[in-house]
C-alpha positions as CSV (number, residue, x, y, z in Angstrom):
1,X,7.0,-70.2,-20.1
2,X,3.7,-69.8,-18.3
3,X,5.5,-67.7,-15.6
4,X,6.8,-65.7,-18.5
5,X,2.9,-65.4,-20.0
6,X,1.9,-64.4,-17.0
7,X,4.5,-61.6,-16.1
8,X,3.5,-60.5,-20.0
9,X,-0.3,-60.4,-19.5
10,X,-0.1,-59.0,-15.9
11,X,2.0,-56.2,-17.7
12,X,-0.6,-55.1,-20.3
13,X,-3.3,-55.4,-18.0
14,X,-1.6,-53.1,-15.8
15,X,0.3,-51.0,-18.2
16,X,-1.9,-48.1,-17.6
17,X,-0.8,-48.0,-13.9
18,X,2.9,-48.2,-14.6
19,X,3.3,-46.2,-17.7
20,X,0.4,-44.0,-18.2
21,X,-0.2,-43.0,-15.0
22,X,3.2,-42.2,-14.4
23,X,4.2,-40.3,-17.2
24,X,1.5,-38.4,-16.5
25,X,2.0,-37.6,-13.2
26,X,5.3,-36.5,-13.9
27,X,4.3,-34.5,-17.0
28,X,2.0,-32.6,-14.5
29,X,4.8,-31.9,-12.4
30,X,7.0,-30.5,-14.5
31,X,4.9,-28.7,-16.0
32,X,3.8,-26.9,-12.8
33,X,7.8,-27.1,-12.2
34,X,8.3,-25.2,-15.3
35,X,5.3,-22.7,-15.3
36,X,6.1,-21.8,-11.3
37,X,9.8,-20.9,-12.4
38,X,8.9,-18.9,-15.1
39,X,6.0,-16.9,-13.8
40,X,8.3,-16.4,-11.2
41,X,11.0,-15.0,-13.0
42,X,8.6,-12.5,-14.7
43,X,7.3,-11.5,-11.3
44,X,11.1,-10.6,-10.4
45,X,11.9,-8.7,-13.6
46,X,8.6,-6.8,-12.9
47,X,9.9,-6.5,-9.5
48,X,13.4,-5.0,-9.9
49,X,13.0,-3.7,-13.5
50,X,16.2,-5.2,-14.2
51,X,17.9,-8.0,-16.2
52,X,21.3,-9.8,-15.9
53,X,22.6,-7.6,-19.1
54,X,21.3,-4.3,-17.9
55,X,22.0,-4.3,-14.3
56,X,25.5,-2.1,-14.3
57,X,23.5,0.5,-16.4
58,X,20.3,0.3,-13.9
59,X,22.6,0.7,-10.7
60,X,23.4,4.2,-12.3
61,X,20.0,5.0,-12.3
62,X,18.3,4.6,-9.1
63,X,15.2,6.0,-10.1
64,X,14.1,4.4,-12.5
65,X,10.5,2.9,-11.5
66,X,9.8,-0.8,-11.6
67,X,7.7,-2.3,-13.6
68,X,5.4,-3.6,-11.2
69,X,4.6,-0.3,-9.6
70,X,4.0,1.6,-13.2
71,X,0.2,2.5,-13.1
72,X,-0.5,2.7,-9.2
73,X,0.1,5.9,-7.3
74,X,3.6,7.9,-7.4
75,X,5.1,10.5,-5.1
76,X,5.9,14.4,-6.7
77,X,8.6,14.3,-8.9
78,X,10.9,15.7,-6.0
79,X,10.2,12.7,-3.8
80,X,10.9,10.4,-6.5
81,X,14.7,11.8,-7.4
82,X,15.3,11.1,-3.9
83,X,17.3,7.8,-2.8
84,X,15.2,7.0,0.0
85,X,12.4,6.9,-2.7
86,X,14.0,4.3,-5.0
87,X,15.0,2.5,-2.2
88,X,10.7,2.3,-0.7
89,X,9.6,2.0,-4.5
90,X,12.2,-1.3,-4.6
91,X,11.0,-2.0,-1.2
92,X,7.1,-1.7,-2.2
93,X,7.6,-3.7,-5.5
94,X,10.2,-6.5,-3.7
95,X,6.8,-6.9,-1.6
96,X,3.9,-7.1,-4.1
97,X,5.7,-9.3,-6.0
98,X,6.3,-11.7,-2.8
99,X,2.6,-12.0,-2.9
100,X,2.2,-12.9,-6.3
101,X,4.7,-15.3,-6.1
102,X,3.0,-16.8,-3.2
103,X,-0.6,-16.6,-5.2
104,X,1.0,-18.8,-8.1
105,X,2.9,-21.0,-5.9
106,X,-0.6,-22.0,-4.0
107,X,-2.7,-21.6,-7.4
108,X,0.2,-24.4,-9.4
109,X,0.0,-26.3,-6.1
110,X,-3.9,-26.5,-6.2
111,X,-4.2,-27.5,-9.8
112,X,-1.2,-29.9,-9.9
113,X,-2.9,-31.8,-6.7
114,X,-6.3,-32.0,-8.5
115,X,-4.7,-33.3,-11.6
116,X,-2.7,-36.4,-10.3
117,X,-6.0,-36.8,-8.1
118,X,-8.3,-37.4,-11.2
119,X,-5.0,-39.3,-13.0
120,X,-5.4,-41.5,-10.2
121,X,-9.5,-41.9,-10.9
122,X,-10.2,-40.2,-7.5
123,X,-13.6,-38.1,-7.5
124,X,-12.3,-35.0,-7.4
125,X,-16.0,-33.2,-6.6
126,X,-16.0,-34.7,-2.6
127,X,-12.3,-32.7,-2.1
128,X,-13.9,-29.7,-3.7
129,X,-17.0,-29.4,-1.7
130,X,-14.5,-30.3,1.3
131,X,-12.0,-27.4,0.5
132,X,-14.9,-25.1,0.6
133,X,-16.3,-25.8,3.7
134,X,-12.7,-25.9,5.7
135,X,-12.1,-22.6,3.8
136,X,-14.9,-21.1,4.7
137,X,-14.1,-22.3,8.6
138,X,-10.6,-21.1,8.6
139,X,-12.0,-17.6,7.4
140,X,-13.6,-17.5,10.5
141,X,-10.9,-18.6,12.6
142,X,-8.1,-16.7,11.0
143,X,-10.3,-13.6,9.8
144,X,-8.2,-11.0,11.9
145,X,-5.0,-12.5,10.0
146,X,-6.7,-12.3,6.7
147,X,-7.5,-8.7,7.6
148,X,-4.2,-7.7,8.6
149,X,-2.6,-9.3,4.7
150,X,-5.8,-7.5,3.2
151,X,-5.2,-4.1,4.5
152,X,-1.2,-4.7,4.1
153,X,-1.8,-5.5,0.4
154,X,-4.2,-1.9,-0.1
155,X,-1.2,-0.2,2.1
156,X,1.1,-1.4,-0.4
157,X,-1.0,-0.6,-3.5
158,X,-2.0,2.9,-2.4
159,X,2.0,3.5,-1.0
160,X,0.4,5.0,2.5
161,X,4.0,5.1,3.8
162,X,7.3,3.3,3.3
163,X,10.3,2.7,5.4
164,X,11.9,6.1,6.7
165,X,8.5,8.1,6.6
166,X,7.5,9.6,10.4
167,X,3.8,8.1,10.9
168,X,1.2,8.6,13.7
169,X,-0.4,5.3,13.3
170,X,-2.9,6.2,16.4
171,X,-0.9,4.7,19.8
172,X,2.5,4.4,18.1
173,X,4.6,7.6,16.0
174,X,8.0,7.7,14.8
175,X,10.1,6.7,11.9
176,X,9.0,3.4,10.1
177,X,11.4,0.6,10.2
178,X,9.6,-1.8,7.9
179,X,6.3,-2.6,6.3
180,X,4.9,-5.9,6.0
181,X,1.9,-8.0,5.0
182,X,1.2,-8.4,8.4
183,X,3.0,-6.2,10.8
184,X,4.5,-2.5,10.1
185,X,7.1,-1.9,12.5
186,X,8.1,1.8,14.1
187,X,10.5,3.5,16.1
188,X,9.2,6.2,18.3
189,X,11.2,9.0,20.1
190,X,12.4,7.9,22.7
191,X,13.7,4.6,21.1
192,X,11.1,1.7,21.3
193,X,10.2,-0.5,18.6
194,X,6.3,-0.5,18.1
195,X,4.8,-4.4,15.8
196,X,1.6,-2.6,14.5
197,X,-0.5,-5.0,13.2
198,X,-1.8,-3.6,9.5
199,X,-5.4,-4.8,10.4
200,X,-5.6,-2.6,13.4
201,X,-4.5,0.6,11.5
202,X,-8.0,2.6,11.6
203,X,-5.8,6.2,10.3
204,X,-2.2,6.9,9.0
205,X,-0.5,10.2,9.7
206,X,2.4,10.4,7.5
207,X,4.7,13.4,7.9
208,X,7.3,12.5,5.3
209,X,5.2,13.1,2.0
210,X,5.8,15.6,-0.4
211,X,6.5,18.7,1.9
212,X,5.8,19.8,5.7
213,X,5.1,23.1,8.0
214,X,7.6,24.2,10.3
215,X,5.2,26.1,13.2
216,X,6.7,28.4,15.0
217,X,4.9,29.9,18.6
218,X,6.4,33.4,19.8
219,X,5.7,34.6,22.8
220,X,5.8,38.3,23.7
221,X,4.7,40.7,26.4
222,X,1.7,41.7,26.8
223,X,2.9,45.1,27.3
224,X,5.0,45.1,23.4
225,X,4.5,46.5,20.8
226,X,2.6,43.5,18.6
227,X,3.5,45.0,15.0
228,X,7.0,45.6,16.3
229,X,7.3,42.0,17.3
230,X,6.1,40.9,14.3
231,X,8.1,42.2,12.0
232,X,11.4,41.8,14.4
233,X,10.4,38.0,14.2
234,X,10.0,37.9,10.2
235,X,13.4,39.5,9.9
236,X,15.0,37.2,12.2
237,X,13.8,34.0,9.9
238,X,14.7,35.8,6.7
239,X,18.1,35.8,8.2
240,X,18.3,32.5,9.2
241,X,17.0,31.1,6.2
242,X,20.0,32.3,4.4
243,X,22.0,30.2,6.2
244,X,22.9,27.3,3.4
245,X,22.2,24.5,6.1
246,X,19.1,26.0,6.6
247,X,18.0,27.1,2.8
248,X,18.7,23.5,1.7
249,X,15.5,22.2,3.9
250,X,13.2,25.1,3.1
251,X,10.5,25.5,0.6
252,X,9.2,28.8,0.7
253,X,9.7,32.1,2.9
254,X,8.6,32.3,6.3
255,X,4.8,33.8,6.5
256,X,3.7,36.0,9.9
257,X,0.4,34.4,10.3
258,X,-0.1,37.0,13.6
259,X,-1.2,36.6,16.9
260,X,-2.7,33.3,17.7
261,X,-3.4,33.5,21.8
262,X,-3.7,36.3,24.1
263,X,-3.1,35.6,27.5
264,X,-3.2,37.3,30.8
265,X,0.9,37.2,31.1
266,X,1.6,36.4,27.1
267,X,0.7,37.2,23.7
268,X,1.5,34.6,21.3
269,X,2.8,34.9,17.6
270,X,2.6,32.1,14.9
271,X,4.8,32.3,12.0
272,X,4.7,29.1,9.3
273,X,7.8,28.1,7.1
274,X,7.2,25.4,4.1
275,X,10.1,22.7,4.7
276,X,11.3,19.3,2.9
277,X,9.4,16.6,5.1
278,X,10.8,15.4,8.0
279,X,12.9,18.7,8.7
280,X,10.2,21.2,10.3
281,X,11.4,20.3,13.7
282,X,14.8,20.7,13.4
283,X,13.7,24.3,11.2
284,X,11.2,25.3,13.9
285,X,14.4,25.1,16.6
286,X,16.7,27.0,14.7
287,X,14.1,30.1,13.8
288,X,12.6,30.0,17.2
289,X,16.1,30.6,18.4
290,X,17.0,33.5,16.1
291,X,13.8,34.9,16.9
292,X,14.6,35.0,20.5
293,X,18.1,36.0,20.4
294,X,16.8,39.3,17.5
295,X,14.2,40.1,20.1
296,X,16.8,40.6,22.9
297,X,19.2,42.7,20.6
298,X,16.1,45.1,19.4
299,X,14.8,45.5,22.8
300,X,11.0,43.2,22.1
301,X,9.3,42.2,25.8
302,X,9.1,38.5,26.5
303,X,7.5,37.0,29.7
304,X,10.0,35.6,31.5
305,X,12.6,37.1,29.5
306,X,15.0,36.3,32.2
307,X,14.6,32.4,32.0
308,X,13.8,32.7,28.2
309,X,17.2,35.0,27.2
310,X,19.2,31.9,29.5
311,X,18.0,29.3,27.7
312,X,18.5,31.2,24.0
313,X,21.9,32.1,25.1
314,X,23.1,28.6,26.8
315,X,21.8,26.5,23.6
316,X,23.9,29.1,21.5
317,X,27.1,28.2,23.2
318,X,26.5,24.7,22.8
């Protein structure tokens, strides 16, 4: 009996520690549990702009805009009916909401700790004051990280460029493989995979948005006749404008912007053609070709004409 008293007043002296202190602990935790989850779930319906019901009529709209991005900066309208802009929007808002996810995770984890810490009776003020300082030390330590997540974040926000876009990011240009928090990777020309670190990112260059110039450099004679050439040249990328492959990439007609350099053995024209982005190149080698091959049949001087008329004449039979 007296082991049995014992056992019953050990119990209610210490019922706090094994009931209270318990249940309340593991109220915290589900509560974070249930909160995280949730919040979580919002972040993905913001994310994707899409539920389990709707997602067969969503998938037949591409571009629709997700929530998450409504309010920060769009593309023109064009851009935006385009699938390689649904698939950077998704891309962009897939990313943001990784970071909010990981915000709510830490934030839950933070004030879950601190609450089973003053359950337990533990002076939470020392671990605050602590937190600070080591925060403060691993902001020095890790302050080129932070910067690169930082300026990832505004690149994100302010859509700078997206996968598929053709960026000069200072040392590295090409086609944009993927962006990160961290790192934004791209493939250049002649096949190499640049890791550009965000933080290190002083300019972007990005040839992809809304429209591009397709600059084309004639080079004539001295000795022909300029206005001649001119308008030889203008005809020439009329023409091949009409072609549908062609006409499906241009914006606008073909301007003679005149002569741009006068040298000793050359005169060169410049003429400027509006294109969808990422097409001027392939634009500027078809007109430049035309414009050759029209020069030859109406009788315009180049330099070299000889070496020039080969080249015109062996990529045409390719």
């Amino acid at each position: 009996m007296d082991v049995y008293n014992l056992a019953f007043e050990w119990t209610e002296t210490n019922r706090h520690w094994l009931l209270e202190v318990p249940i309340r602990i593991v109220a915290y935790i589900l509560v974070v549990l249930v909160a995280r989850y949730v919040l979580h779930r919002m972040i993905d319906r913001a994310a994707t702009g899409r539920s389990r019901k709707n997602s067969a009529s969503d998938d037949q709209a591409p571009a629709r805009r997700p929530p998450l991005l409504r309010g920060l900066r769009e593309r023109g309208q064009s851009s935006a009916a385009s699938a390689r802009a649904a698939e950077r929007r998704q891309q962009r808002a897939k990313t943001i909401a990784s970071v909010l996810k990981s915000t709510v995770s830490i934030v839950l984890l933070i004030w879950v700790a601190l609450g089973i810490l003053n359950v337990l009776g533990v002076n939470i003020a020392p671990f605050l004051a602590s937190a600070g300082v080591v925060g403060l030390a691993i902001g020095f330590g890790a302050q080129n990280l932070v910067r690169d997540f930082v300026t990832g974040v505004f690149m994100l926000l302010e859509d700078q460029y997206g996968v598929g876009d053709t960026v000069d990011l200072g040392d590295a240009v090409g086609d944009v493989e993927s962006v990160g928090l961290r790192v934004t990777t791209v493939r250049d020309i002649d096949g190499t995979l640049w890791y550009v670190r965000n933080g290190e990112i002083a300019r972007v260059g990005n040839m992809s948005q809304d429209y591009a110039v397709a600059r084309i450099e004639i080079p004539v004679a001295p000795t022909a006749d300029v206005e001649r050439a001119e308008k030889v040249a203008l005809d020439a990328a009329h023409a091949a404008i009409d072609d549908p492959k062609i006409a499906a990439k241009v914006l606008g007609e073909p301007e003679m912007l005149g002569v741009q350099e006068v040298r000793s053995d050359q005169v060169t024209l410049r003429m400027t053609v509006k294109t969808r982005p990422g097409v001027q190149w392939s634009v500027q080698r078809r007109l430049r070709r035309e414009i050759l091959r029209a020069f030859d049949e109406n009788g315009v001087e180049l330099p070299y004409a000889g070496r020039l008329l080969a080249a015109v004449n062996g990529s045409a039979g390719e």
